[in-house]
C-alpha positions, 0 to 999 in steps of 0.5 A: 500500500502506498501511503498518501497524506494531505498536509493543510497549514498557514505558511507564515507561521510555520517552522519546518523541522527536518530533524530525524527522530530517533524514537519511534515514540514521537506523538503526546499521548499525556502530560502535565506542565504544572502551570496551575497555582495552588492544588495539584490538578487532580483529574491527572493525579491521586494522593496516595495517603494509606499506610500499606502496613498498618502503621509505616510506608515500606523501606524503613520510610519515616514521613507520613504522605498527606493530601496537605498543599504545604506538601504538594502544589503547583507554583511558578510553572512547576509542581513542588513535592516538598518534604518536612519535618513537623509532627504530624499524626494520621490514621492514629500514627504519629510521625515526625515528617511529612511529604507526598506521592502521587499516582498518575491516572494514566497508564500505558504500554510501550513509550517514552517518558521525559520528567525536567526536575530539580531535586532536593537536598539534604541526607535523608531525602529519597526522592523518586520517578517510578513506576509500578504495574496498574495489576498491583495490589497496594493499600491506597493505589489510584488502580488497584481497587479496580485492576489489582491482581497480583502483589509486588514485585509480580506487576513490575517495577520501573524506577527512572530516577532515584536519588539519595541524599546521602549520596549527592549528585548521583541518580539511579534507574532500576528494574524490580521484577519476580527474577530480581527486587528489593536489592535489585542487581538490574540498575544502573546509575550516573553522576550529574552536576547539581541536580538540586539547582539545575533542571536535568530531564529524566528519560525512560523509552520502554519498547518491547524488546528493552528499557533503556533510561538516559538524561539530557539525552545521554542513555546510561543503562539498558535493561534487555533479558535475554530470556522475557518471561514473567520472572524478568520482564513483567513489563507487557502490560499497562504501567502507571507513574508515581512521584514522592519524595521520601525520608530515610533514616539517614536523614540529618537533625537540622532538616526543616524542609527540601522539595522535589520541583518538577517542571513537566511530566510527558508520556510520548507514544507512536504515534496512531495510523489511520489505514481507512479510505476515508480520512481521518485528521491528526492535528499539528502545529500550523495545520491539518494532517489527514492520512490514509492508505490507498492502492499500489496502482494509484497514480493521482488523487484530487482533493476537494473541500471548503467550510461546512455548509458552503461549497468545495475549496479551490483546487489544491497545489499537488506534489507528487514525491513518490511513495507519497502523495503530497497535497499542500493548501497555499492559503491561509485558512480561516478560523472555522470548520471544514471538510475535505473529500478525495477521489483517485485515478488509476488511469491517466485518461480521466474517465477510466479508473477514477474512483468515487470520492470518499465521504468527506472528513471534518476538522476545526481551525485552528488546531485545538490544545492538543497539537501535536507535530506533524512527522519530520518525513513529512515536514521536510517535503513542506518545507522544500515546497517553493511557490 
């Protein structure tokens, strides 16, 4: 099958990017950027508060996690988890600290995750970008009342970047599952400049073969069994994020309070491929993406449309950059909503071989808040349209 697409976009004000992308998880599937103030947005987050053993958190953790803005709040385009010493009391327990973690509601299979954080300082914090399988059993969990099935380590555990105080500078990526866990042999780690005071982004690309985790682009640890069964690659079914930030008993007497800041979290995927004769639109930046597949022996198509309700748009420039069709509007569109319909010919002969035009696809401009870029592939050809 050949691959046809019609690009529609506002020449002056678009960018092309020629870059190639390494990934294959290129599309935006979920994200937070923390430009709120006050609360955490909790259509996107859940409060994990419930003591898992009756009275403490695993690990030896110290610090109650509350549902309290003075541990978790967005501020200055940022989420802030900030650990304290203050005596608290919950769920009739008493602790000295207090600090907070947060569940996605999201969950997914395969992909790349980007978090730009700061981390906080001091002996004794323990922050961490984790994740856990959506099959868990666990006290509290956003998933597991309706999805819980197995206990740890059997749901798989991602750890993209953990921190010790103890320990300044120096972050790690783990990899907890039934073969290895709690003193896990498969990690890795790396040492970074300051990671209390500049902005470092933490990557995790998930595909069905590894695991491989990077910072600012640098990879520092794969994780590939060479045998995938369910003892060493849990890791073919949903997982879900979590941040916190917790407190270790080596935590200093002079502690008042450090925070975790965070300026975004973003879940990329591959991205969706539309294989229908009638289109179906992903929007990207400047424009309309519409795309389908049609026959080997296609040798032209035509492209009619204009706003819902008037009648078809002019003709449309064509491109033809074998394997593709490429079809670019050279004016502007106005604010509004369109449709657009296709027909193509196998035939240089117009009648003969021409197909019936498609139903038509619908699209609103300009492009809603969920963008995402068009493919670099595609991009490129744009950009070395002259007119």
């Amino acid at each position: 099958m050949k691959r046809f697409a019609i690009a529609l976009m506002i020449f002056a004000g678009y960018t092309a990017s020629a870059q190639p992308t390494i990934s294959p998880y290129t599309e935006l599937v979920w994200s937070d950027e923390f430009n709120g103030n006050g609360s955490i947005n909790t259509t996107k987050w859940h409060h994990q508060t419930l003591l898992p053993n009756g009275d403490s958190w695993f690990n030896g953790e110290l610090q109650h996690y509350t549902n309290r803005i003075e541990n978790s709040y967005q501020s200055g385009g940022s989420l802030h988890i900030n650990a304290k010493a203050e005596t608290f009391n919950d769920q009739g327990v008493t602790k000295q600290y207090t600090s907070a973690r947060l569940n996605s509601k999201f969950a997914f299979t395969y992909g790349r995750v980007e978090v730009r954080a700061k981390l906080p300082q001091g002996s004794g914090t323990w922050p961490a970008i984790w994740m856990l399988g959506k099959n868990i059993i666990e006290t509290g969990g956003y998933f597991s009342e309706q999805f819980g099935q197995v206990i740890w380590p059997a749901c798989g555990e991602i750890d993209i970047m953990e921190h010790w105080g103890v320990n300044p500078n120096y972050v790690s990526a783990a990899l907890h599952t039934p073969s290895s866990f709690g003193g896990t042999i498969n990690v890795g780690g790396t040492i970074l400049p300051d990671v209390f005071n500049t902005w470092h982004v933490y990557e995790m690309e998930w595909s069905p073969e590894s695991i491989v985790f990077s910072v600012d682009g640098v990879e520092y640890y794969t994780y590939n069994p060479p045998v995938k069964n369910a003892a060493t690659w849990p890791f073919d079914n949903d997982q879900y994020l979590l941040l916190n930030v917790a407190i270790n008993g080596d935590i200093f007497q002079g502690f008042t309070s450090s925070a975790m800041e965070i300026d975004y979290v973003r879940v990329f995927q591959e991205p969706t491929i539309d294989t229908s004769f009638d289109p179906t639109t992903q929007v990207f930046i400047n424009g309309v993406l519409l795309s389908w597949d049609i026959p080997d022996d296609v040798i032209g198509c035509q492209v009619v449309g204009g706003p819902i309700g008037g009648n078809d748009g002019a003709s449309i420039n064509i491109i033809n950059s074998s394997p593709d069709f490429v079809f670019v509007n050279s004016s502007a569109l106005s604010n509004g909503d369109f449709q657009w319909k296709v027909r193509c010919a196998t035939s240089i002969n117009p009648p003969q071989g021409i197909t019936e035009y498609s139903a038509y696809s619908t699209f609103s401009f300009p492009p809603g808040p969920n963008s995402i870029a068009a493919p670099a592939e595609l991009q490129k050809k744009a950009s070395d349209i002259k007119w």
